[in-house]
C-alpha positions in Angstrom: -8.0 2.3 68.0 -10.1 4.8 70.2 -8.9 4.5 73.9 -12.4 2.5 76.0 -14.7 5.6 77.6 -14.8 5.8 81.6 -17.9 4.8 83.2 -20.2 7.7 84.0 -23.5 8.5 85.6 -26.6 10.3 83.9 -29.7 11.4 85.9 -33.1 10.5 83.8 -35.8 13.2 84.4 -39.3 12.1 84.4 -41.9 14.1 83.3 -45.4 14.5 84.1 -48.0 12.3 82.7 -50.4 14.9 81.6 -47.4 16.8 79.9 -47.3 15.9 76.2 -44.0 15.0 75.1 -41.9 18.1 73.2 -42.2 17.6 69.4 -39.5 18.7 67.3 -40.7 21.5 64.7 -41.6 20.2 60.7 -38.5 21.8 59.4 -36.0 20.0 61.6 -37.8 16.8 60.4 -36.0 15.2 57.3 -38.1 13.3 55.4 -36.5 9.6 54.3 -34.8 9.7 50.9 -36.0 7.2 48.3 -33.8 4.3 47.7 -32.1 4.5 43.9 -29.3 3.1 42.3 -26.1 4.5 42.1 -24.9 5.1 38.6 -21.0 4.5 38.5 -19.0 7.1 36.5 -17.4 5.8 33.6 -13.4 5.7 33.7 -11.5 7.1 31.7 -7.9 5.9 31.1 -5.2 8.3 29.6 -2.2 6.2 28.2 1.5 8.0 29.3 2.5 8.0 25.8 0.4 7.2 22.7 1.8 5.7 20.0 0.9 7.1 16.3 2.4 3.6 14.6 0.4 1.2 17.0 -2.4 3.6 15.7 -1.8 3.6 12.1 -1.7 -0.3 12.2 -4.8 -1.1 13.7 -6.8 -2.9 11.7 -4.1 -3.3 9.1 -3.5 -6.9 7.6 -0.1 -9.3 8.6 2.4 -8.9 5.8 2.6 -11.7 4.1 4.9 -14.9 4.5 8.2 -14.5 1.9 7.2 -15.8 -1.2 8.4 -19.2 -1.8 10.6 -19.3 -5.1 8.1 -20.0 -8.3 9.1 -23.3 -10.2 11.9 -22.4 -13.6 10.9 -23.7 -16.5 12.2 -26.5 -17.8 12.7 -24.8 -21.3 15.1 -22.0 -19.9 16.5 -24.4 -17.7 18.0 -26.4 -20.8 18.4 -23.6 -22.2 20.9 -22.2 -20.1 22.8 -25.6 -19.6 22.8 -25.9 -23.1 24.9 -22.5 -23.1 26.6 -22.6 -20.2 28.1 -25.9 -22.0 28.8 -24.7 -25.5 30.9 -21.7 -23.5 32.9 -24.3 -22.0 33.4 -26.0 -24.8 34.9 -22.9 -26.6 37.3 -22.3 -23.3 38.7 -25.4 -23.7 39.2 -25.4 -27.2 40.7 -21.8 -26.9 43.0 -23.4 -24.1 43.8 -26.0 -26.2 45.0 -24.0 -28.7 46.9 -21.8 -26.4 48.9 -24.6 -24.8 49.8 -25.9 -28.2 50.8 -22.4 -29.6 52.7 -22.1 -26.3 54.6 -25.5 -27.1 55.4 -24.9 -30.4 57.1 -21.6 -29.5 59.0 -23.1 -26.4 58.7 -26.3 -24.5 58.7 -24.9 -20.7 55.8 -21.9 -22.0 54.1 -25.0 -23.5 54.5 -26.6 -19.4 53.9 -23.4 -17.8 50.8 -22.8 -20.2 49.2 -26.4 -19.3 50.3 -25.3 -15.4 48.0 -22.6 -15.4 45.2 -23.9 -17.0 45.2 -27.1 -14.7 45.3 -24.7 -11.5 42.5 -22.6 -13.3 40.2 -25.7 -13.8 40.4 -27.2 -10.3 40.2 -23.4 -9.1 36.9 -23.3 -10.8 35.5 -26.6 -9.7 36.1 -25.5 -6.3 34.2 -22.1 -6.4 31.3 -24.2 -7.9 31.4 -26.3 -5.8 31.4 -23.9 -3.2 28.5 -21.9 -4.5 26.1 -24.9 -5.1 26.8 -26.0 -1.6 25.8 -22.2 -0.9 22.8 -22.3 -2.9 21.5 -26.0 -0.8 22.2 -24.3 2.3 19.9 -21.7 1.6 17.1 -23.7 -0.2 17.4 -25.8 3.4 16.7 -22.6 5.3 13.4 -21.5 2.7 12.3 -25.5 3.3 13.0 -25.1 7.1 10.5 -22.1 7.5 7.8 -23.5 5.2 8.2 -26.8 7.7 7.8 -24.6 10.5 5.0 -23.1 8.9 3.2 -25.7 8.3 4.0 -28.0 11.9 3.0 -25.0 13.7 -0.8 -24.9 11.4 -1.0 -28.1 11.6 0.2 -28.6 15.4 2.1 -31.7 14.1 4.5 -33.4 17.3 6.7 -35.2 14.5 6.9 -32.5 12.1 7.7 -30.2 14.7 10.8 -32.4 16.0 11.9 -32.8 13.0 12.0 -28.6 12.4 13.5 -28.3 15.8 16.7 -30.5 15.4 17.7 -29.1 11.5 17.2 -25.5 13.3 19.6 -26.7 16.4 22.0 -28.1 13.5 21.9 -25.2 11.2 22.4 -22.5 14.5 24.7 -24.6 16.2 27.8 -22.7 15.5 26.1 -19.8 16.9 27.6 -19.0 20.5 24.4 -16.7 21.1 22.0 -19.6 20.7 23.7 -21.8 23.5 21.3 -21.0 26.3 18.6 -21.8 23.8 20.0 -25.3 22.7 20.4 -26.3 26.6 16.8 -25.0 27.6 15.8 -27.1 24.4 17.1 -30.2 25.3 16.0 -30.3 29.2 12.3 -29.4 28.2 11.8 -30.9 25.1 10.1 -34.2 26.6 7.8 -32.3 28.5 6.0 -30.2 25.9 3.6 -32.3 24.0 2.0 -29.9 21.3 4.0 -29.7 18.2 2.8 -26.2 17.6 4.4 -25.0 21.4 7.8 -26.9 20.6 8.4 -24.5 17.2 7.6 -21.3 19.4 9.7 -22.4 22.2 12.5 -23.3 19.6 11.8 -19.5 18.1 12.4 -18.0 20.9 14.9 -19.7 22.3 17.1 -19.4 19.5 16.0 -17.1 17.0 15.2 -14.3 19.6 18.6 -13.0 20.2 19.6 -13.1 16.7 16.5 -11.3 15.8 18.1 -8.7 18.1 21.6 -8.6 16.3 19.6 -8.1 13.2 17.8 -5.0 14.6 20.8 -3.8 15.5 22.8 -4.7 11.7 19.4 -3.4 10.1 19.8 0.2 12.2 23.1 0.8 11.9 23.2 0.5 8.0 20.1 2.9 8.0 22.0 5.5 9.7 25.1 5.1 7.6 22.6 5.6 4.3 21.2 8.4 6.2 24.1 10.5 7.4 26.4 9.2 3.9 23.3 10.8 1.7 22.6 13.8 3.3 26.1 14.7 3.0 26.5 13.5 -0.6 26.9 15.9 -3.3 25.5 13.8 -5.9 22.5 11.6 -6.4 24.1 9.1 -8.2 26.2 8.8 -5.3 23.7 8.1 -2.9 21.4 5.5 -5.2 25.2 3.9 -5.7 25.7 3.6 -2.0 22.0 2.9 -1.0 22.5 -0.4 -2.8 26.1 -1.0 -1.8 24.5 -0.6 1.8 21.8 -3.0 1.2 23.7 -5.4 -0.2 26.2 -5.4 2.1 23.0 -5.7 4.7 21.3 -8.7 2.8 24.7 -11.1 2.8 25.2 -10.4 7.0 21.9 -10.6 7.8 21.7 -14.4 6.2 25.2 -15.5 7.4 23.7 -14.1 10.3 20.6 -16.7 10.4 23.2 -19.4 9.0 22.7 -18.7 5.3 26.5 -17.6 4.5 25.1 -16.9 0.6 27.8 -17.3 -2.2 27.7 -15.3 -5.6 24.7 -17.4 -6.8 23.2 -17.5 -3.7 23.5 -13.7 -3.0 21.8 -13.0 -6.0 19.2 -15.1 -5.6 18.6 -14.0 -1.8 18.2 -10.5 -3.7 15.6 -11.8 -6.1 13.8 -12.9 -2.8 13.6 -9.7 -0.7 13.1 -7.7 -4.0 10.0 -10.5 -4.6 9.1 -9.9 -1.1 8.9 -6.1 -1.1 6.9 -6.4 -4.2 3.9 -8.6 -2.8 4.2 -6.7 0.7 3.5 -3.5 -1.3 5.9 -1.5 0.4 8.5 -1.2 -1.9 7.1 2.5 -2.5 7.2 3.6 1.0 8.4 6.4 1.0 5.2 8.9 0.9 4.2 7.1 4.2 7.5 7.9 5.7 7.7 11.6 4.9 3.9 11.5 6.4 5.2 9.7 9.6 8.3 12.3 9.5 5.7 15.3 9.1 3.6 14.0 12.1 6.9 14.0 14.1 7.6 17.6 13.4 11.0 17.3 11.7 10.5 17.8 8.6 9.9 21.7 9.7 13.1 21.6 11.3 15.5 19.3 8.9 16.4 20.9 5.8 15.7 18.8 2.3 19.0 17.0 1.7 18.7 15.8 5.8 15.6 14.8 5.3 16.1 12.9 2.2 19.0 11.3 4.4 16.2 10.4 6.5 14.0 8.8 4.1 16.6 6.7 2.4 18.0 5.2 5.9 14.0 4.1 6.2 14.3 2.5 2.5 17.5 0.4 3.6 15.6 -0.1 6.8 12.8 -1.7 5.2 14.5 -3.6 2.7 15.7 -5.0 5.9 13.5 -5.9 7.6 12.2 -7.7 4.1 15.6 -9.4 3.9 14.8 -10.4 7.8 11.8 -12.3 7.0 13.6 -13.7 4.0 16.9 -15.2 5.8 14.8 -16.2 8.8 14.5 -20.2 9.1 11.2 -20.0 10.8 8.3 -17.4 10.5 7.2 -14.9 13.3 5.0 -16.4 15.4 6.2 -16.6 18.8 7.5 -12.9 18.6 6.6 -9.7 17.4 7.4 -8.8 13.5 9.6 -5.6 14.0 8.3 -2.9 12.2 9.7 0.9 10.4 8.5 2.2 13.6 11.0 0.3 15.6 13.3 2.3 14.0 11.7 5.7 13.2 12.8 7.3 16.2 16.1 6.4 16.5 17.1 7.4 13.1 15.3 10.7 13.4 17.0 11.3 16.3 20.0 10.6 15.0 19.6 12.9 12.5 18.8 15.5 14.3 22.0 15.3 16.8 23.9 15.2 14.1 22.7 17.7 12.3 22.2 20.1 15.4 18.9 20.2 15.6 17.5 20.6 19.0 
């Protein structure tokens, strides 16, 4: 604030009445400006740091949900039971024969025969029992995210309830997913829309498992990387690239509460293999030595590291595939991670490891 002026005295001279008043020359006179609008400049905003996959995916389509298992046919179906039953039939005759070959040469190899193949029968009944109690577990999970799907389309209440508590039951042995349950359970009466109760239940619970799995899905990248850009054959690297993603596959769905069997794992394999297929990413890899050229490393890598490279981004998007598979409910709530979430990381990974600065 400007300090108040002092008080001060001016003397006013008068002039004569038949003097004409001083006029001021023409060019000190300005003459008034016309009123106009102002135009106001266009801004122009200049992101900090572009990114070329947010770029490349603009305009691009959702992948697709995972497919849901097609229906077998009954013919192979009988089939196969029709087999699998003759082949027992011949095991147990060939036992039979065994134990009585075993008796007639001694009586304790006769007992110690029959021994064996009684512990070999309940030992078998108890691994299939254990694999079809595999295989339920994971048709639960692909009927859990096609309920999801559909309470969250059709903003169902009742539906939705119904998805939440088999999701709390199937993830409640998972200490990560404690907050979630407790959140769950305090605001469950208050949210009305069935459709807001699957997306609360996805993040809650699903969200920091989905960050366990970007961390399982990058660290098996990098071993394909840096175990094929050392390898000396190629069989050796196709051998471990699907040692690696198999190995991926089973922890990422015992990870979402899947714990696969033999059957199971196989059939979780059919899945994500079914999945890449209709995705139509399965051939990726031109688009990934096109993302690596655009980065500049591919100048500075030689061929076997950069091959390293491109394989880790194969197991990482088979994945990312077997993500979306083992997931009990879709992504909706969250973002669907991407090969761009882990471009950089493996890249740079690379690159420390092989020196490259």
């Amino acid at each position: 604030m400007t300090p108040p002026r002092k008080p001060a005295a001016f003397r006013i001279e008068t002039a004569d009445p038949g003097e004409k008043a001083p006029t001021r020359p023409a060019a000190a006179i300005e003459p008034a400006r016309k009123p106009r609008a102002a135009r106001p400049e266009a801004a122009i905003v200049t992101p900090d740091e572009i990114d070329v996959f947010d770029l490349e995916a603009t305009g691009a389509e959702e992948p697709p949900l995972p497919v849901a298992p097609r229906r077998r046919s009954r013919l192979a179906a009988i089939f196969w039971s029709a087999l699998g039953s003759l082949l027992a039939l011949a095991i147990a005759l060939w036992t039979d024969q065994l134990v009585r070959e075993l008796f007639g040469r001694a009586q304790w190899l006769g007992w110690l025969g029959a021994g064996l193949a009684a512990v070999a029968a309940v030992s078998l009944l108890v691994i299939l029992a254990r694999e079809l109690v595999a295989l339920a577990r994971l048709a639960s999970v692909e009927k859990l995210r096609q309920l999801g799907a559909q309470a969250i389309q059709r903003d169902d209440p009742k539906a939705a309830r119904k998805v939440v508590d088999d999701l709390v039951g199937l993830l409640a042995g998972r200490p990560e997913t404690a907050a979630g349950r407790r959140a769950l359970t305090e605001l469950r009466g208050d949210i009305i829309d069935g459709a807001d109760l699957v997306r609360l239940a996805e993040t809650g619970l699903l969200v920091p498992l989905d960050a366990e799995a970007r961390t399982l899905v990058l660290d098996a990248a990098k071993r394909v990387s840096l175990v094929t850009a050392v390898s000396p054959r190629a069989l050796v690297d196709i051998a471990y690239v699907v040692f690696e993603s198999g190995r991926l596959i089973r922890r990422l769905s015992e990870l979402y509460g899947g714990r696969p069997g033999t059957l199971g794992f196989i059939r979780l394999a059919r899945d994500v293999l079914a999945h890449l297929a209709v995705t139509g990413t399965i051939a990726a890899g031109d688009s990934v030595v096109q993302q690596l050229v655009g980065h500049g490393l591919a100048a500075r890598l030689s061929a076997k590291l950069g091959e390293g490279v491109v394989n880790g981004m194969m197991t990482a998007r088979i994945g990312l595939a077997a993500m979306e598979t083992a997931r009990p409910l879709p992504f909706t709530a969250v973002r669907r991670p991407g090969l761009g979430d882990f471009l950089t990381a493996l890249t740079s990974f690379t690159a420390k490891k092989s020196g490259v600065r």
